[in-house]
C-alpha positions in Angstrom: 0.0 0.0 0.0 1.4 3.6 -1.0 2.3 5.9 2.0 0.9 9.1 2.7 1.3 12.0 0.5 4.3 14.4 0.6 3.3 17.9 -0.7 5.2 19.6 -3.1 5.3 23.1 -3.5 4.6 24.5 -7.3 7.3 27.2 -6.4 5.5 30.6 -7.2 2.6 29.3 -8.7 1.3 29.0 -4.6 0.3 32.8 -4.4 -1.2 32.2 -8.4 -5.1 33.1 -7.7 -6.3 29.6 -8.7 -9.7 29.7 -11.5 -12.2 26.8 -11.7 -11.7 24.9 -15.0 -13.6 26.4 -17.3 -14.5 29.2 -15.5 -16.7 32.1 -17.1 -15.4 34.3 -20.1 -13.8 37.5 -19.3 -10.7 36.2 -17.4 -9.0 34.4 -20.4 -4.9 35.4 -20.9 -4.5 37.0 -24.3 -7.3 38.2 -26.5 -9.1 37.6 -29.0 -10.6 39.5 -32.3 -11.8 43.0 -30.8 -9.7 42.6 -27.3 -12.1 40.1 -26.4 -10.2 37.4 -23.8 -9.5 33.7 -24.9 -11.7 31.0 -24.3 -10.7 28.2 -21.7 -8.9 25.3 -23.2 -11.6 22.9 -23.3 -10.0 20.5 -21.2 -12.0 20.4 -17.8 -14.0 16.5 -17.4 -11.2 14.9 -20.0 -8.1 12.3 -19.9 -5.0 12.0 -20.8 -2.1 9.3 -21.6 1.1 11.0 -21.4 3.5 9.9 -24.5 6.4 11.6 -23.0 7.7 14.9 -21.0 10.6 17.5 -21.7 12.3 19.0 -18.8 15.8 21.5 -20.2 16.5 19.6 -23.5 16.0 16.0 -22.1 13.3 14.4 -23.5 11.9 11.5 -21.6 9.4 8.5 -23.0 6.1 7.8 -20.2 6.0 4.3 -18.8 2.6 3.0 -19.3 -0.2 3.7 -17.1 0.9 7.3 -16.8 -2.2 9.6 -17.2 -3.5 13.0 -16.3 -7.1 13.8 -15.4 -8.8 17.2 -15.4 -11.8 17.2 -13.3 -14.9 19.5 -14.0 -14.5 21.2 -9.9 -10.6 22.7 -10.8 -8.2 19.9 -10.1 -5.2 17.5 -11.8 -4.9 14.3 -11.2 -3.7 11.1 -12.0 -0.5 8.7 -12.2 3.2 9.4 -12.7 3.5 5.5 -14.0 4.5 5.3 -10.2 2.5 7.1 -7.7 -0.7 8.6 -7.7 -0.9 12.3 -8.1 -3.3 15.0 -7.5 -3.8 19.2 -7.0 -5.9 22.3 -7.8 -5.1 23.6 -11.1 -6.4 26.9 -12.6 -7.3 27.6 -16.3 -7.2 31.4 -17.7 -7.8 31.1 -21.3 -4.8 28.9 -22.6 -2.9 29.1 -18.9 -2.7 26.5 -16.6 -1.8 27.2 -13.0 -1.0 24.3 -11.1 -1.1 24.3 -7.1 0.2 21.8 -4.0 1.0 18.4 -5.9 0.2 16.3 -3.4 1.6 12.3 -4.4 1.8 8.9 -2.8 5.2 7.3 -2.0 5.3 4.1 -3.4 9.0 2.3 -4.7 9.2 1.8 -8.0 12.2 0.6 -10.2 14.4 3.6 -11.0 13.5 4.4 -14.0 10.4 5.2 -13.4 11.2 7.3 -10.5 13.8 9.2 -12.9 10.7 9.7 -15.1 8.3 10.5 -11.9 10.6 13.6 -11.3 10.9 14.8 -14.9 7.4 14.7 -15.4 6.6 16.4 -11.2 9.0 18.7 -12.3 7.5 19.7 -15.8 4.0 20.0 -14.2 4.9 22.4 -12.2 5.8 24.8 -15.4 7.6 28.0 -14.2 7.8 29.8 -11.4 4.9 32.5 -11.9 4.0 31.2 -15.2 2.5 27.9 -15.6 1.6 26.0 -18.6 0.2 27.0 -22.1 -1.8 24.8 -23.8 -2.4 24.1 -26.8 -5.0 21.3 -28.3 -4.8 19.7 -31.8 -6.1 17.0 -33.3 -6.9 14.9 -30.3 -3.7 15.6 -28.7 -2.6 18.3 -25.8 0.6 20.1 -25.5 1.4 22.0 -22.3 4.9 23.8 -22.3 6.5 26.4 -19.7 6.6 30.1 -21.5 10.5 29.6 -22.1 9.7 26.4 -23.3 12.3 24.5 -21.3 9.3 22.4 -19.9 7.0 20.6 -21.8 4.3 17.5 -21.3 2.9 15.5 -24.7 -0.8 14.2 -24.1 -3.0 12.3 -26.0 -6.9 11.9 -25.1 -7.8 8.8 -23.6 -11.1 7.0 -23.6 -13.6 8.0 -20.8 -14.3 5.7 -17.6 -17.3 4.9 -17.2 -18.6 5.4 -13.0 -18.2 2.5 -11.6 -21.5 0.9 -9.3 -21.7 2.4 -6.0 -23.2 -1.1 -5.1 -20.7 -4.2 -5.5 -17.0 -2.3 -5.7 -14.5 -2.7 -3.2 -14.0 1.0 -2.4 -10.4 1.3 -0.8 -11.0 4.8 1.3 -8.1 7.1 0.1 -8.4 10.4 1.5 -10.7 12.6 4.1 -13.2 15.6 2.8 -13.3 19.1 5.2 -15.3 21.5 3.2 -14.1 20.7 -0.2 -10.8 20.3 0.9 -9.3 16.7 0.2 -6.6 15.8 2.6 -4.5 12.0 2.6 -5.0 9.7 5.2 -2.8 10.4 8.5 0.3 8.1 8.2 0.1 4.5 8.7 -3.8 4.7 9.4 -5.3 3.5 6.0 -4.0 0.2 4.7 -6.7 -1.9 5.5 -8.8 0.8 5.0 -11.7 -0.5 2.5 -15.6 -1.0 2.2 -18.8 -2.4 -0.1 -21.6 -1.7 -0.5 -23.3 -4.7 -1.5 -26.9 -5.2 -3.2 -28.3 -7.3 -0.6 -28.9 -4.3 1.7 -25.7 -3.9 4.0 -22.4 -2.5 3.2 -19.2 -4.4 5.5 -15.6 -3.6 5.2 -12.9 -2.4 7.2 -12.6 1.6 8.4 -8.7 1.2 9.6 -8.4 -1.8 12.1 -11.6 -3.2 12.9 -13.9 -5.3 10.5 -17.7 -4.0 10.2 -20.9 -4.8 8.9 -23.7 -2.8 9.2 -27.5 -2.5 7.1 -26.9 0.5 4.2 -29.8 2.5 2.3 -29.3 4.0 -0.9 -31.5 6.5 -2.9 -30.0 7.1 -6.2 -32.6 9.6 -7.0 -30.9 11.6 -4.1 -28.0 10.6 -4.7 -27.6 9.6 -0.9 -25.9 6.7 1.1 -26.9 6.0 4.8 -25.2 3.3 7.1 -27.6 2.6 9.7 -26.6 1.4 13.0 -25.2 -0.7 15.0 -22.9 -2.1 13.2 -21.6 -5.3 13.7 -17.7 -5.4 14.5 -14.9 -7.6 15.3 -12.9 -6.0 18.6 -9.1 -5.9 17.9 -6.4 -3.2 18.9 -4.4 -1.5 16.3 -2.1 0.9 16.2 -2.9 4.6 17.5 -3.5 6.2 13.6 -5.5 3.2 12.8 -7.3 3.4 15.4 -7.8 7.3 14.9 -9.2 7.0 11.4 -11.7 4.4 12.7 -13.0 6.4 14.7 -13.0 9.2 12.7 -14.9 7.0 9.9 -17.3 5.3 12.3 -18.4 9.1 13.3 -18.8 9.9 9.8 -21.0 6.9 9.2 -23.4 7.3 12.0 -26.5 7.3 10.5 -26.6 10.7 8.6 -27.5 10.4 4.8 -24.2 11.0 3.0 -24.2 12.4 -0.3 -22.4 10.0 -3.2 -20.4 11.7 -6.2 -19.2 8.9 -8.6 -16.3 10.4 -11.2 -14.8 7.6 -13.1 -13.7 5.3 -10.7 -13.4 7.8 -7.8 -16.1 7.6 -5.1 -16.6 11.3 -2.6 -19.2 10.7 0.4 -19.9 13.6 2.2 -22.4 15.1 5.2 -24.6 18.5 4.9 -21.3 20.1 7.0 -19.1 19.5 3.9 -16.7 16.7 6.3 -16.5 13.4 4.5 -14.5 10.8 2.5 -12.6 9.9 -1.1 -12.5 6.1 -2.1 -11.1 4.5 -4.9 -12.9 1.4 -7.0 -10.5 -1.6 -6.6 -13.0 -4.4 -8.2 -16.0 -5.7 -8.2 -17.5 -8.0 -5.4 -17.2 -11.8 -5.7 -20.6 -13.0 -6.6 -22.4 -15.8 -5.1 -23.7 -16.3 -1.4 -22.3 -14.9 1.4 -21.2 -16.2 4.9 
């Protein structure tokens, strides 16, 4: 399982005012016929394979399984071929701003570590700059300004969501208000759940194995554990314990709302505090013990 997430600061692109992906005309860099500002790159709710990334004059070839995600609420996301990435990202007209990378610390065979840091690296464009981009022909280029940085994309096909009911949803991260933060060291490697279609949803919230009955209103768009849950009673280490907790008071009864993107599951509460999960298969069929 990866570790948590070291930050990595996007030099001066931190105090950058960051602007929702496709965010209303009249803040695009540049202009257009008659002063009239660009429009956004038309990027926000796409994928990307990356075929390779330029950092000085050294051009490097992506490992496979590297992609880049722009999501439709203002973030970047994705996989370096080795660890999982993910941060806010602004669009002005052809400029993109990229915040805090935040990325998982898993080893991986040297090469793709070299390639991990050539690619972090050209992500984070140049200092007070960022990345213009430019779209042709189903393939996007992002390059620093001076050009000395540069990422090669090609679309990819769309995920379809994957069922709420039936995945194994491997809980990844913790929701305050929009904000997405990783799990607290060493707390989530057991950390997983299902929501299964005969009425209960069991899993694991960090040390302890649960069960519990589970209602789900897709015309809401609402999941709600109701209690008790059934548990197994074992001591774990103090973070572990800490996120179950944490997840136990989260799933207390209270209608959470579900956001399905792809293969990335958010639940959330009406205070905005919550959870991101990430699909890891589906449920065996056939009875159950």
């Amino acid at each position: 399982m990866p570790k948590p997430r070291r930050t990595l600061e996007a030099s001066a692109l931190l105090a950058a005012p960051l602007v929702l992906l496709l965010a209303a005309c009249g803040q695009g860099a540049g202009g257009g016929a008659g002063g009239a500002p660009d429009p956004d790159l038309p990027v926000a709710g796409t994928r990307w394979t990356v075929g390779a990334v330029t950092v000085d004059g050294t051009r490097s070839a992506a490992p496979e399984g590297t992609l880049v995600e722009f999501t439709a609420d203002g973030r970047v996301r994705g996989s370096t071929g080795c660890n999982d990435f993910g941060a806010k990202a602004g669009l002005s007209g052809r400029r993109l701003t990229v915040g805090p990378v935040e990325v998982t610390e898993k080893g991986c065979p040297a090469d793709r570590q070299r390639f991990e840091a050539a690619f972090l690296a050209a992500l984070g464009g140049a200092p007070g700059g960022g990345l213009d981009g430019e779209l042709k022909d189903g393939a996007l280029t992002l390059a620093s300004p001076d050009g000395a940085k540069r990422l090669e994309l090609a679309a990819a096909p769309a995920v379809p969501p994957a069922p709420l009911r039936g995945t194994v949803w491997r809980i990844d991260g913790l929701v305050a208000k929009e904000v997405v933060s990783s799990l607290p060291a060493g707390s989530g490697e057991k950390a997983r759940f299902t929501v299964g279609a005969d009425g209960r949803t069991s899993g694991n919230l960090g040390c302890n194995d649960f069960s519990a009955a589970a209602g789900v209103d897709e015309k809401a768009r609402t999941l709600t554990v109701e209690g008790p849950a059934a548990t197994t009673r074992m001591m774990c280490a103090s973070p572990q314990m800490d996120l179950e907790t944490k997840l136990y008071a989260l799933l207390d009864g209270r209608p959470l709302t579900y956001r399905i993107e792809g293969r990335v599951l958010t639940l959330t509460d009406a205070s905005g505090e919550g959870l991101t999960a990430r699909a890891e298969g589906a449920e065996p069929a056939g009875p159950r013990a």
